[in-house]
N, C-alpha and C positions, 0 to 999 in steps of 0.2 A: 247800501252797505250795512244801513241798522239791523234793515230786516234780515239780510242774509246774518248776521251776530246771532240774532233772536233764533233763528229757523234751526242754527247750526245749536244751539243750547236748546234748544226743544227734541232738537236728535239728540243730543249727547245725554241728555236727561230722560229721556226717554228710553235709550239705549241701557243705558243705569240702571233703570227699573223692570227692565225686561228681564238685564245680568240678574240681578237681586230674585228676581221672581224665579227666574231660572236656579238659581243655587239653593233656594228655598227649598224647589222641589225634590233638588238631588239631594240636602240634605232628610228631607223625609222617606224619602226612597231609599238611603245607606241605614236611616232610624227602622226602617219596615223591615229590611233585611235583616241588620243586628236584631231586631227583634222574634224574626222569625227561626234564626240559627239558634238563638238564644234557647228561645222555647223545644223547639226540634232535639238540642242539646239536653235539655232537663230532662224532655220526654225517654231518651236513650238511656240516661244515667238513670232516672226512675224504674225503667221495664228492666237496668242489670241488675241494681240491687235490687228489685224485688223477687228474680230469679234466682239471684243469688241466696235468698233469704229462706226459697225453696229449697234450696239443696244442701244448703250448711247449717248445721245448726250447733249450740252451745249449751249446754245443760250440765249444770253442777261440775264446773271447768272444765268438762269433755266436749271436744270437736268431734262431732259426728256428720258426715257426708252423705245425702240420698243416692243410691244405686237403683242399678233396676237390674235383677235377672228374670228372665222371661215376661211374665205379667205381676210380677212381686215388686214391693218396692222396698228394699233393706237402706236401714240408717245404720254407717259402716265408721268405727270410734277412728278418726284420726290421728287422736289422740293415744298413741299405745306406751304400754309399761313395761318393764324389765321382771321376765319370770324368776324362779331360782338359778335356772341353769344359763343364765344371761340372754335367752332368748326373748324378742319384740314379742306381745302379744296384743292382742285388743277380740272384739266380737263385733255383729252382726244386730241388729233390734230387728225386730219387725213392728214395731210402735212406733210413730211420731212420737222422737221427743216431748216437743209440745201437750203431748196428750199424757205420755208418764209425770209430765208435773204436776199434771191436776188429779193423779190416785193419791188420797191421801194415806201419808205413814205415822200412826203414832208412834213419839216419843222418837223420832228416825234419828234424832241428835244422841242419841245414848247406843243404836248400833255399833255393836263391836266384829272386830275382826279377829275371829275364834278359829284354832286349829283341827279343833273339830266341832263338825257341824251333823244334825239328826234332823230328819222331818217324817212326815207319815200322811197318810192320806185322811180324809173321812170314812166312817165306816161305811162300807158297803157302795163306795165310790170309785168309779177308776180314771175319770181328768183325761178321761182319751180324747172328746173334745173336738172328732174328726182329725187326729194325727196331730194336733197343736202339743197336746200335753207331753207326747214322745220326745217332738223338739225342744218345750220349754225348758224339760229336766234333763235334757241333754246338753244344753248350752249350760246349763245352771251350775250343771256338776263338772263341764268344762273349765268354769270359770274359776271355782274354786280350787279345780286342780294346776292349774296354772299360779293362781295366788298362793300353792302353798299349803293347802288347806285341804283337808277330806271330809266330804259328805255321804251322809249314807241314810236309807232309807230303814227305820227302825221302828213296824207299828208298838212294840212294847217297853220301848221308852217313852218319857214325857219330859217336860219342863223338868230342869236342875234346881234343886232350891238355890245353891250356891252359885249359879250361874255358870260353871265351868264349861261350859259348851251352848251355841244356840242350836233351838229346837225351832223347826217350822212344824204347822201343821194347816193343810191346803182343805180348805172346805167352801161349801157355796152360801152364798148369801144374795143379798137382792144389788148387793154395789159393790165393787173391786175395789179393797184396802187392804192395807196392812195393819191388824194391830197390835199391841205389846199386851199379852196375857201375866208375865209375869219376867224374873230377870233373866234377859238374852233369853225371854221365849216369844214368839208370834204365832196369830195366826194369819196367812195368806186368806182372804175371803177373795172368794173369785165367784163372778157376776155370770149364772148361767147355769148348766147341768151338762152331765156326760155327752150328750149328743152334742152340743156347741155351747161353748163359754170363752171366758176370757180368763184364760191360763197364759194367754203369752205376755198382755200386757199386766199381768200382777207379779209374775216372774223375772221379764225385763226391769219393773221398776226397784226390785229387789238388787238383779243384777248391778245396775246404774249405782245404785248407793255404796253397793260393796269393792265396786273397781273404782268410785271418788276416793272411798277412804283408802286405800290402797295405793292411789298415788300419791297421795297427800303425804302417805309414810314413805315410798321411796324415791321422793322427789328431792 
């Protein structure tokens, strides 16, 4: 009778430690899974946002979205404004964002927003560029005419002493800036020569600064 006590507590404890070893395993198994889902999970949130980080972008509180038509790839403002005549408007870049932040602009904190506006070329220059320079100052004088604002191309003007208008004037150099020559005048330096340069992104970055402050006023 003793022994069958002993034999029957040698099963039941035995049994117990099988249960326990058993639950062990399933709890590492439900830990392997939550761990695996886990990870799987992070993986999926990381590859959205960093797609999504390709296509959207933010720049000087403008939302701008990557497109594509044909083999181009346009960053499109979703960000848009109120013309005069109440109509939405916004543009098209051909620049990464990213990339217009790092032209630098002197003095870009003193840019104003002038009713009329002059620029001119270099001498003996024409920023054609392979067909960039047609679209740069096409979008540029779009822009302005939308904001209100008229631009016009005037080689025999220059800088205002009294600033009453800005003056661009587009020339080449060895690196794409903007810089302030004198009051509300610049010059546009664009990185290249008439056969290929960079007129679009010295233009866009121009662009970008003059449709920030523009919403800033009718916001």
């Amino acid at each position: 009778m003793i022994k069958e006590k002993k034999q029957t507590n040698i099963s039941k404890k035995k049994e117990e430690f099988e249960n326990e070893r058993s639950e062990n395993q399933e709890n590492k198994i439900l830990k392997m899974i939550f761990l695996i889902v886990g990870v799987v999970f992070l993986l999926i949130a990381g590859i959205y946002f960093y797609t999504q980080s390709q296509i959207n972008f933010t720049y000087k509180n403008i939302e701008f979205q990557k497109t594509k038509i044909g083999e181009i790839d346009f960053y499109e403002t979703k960000t848009l404004a109120t013309a005069d005549d109440g109509s939405l408007f916004g543009f098209r870049l051909r620049t990464k964002p990213s990339v217009l932040e790092n032209i630098p602009f002197e003095n870009v904190d003193e840019l104003r927003l002038m009713k009329v506006n002059g620029y001119t070329y270099e001498d003996n220059k024409t920023f054609d560029c392979e067909g960039d320079g047609v679209i740069a100052m096409a979008n540029l004088q779009r822009l302005f005419s939308k904001q209100g604002m008229s631009v016009l191309r005037d080689p025999n003007s220059g800088c205002d002493s009294e600033g009453r208008y800005n003056y661009f004037t587009l020339k080449y150099g060895s690196a794409t800036e903007i810089n302030e020559i004198g009051l509300n005048c610049y010059e546009i330096v664009i990185q290249g020569n008439d056969a290929q340069c960079q007129i679009l992104p010295a233009t866009e970055k121009l662009m970008v600064e003059l449709y920030s402050r523009y919403l800033s006023i009718k916001q």
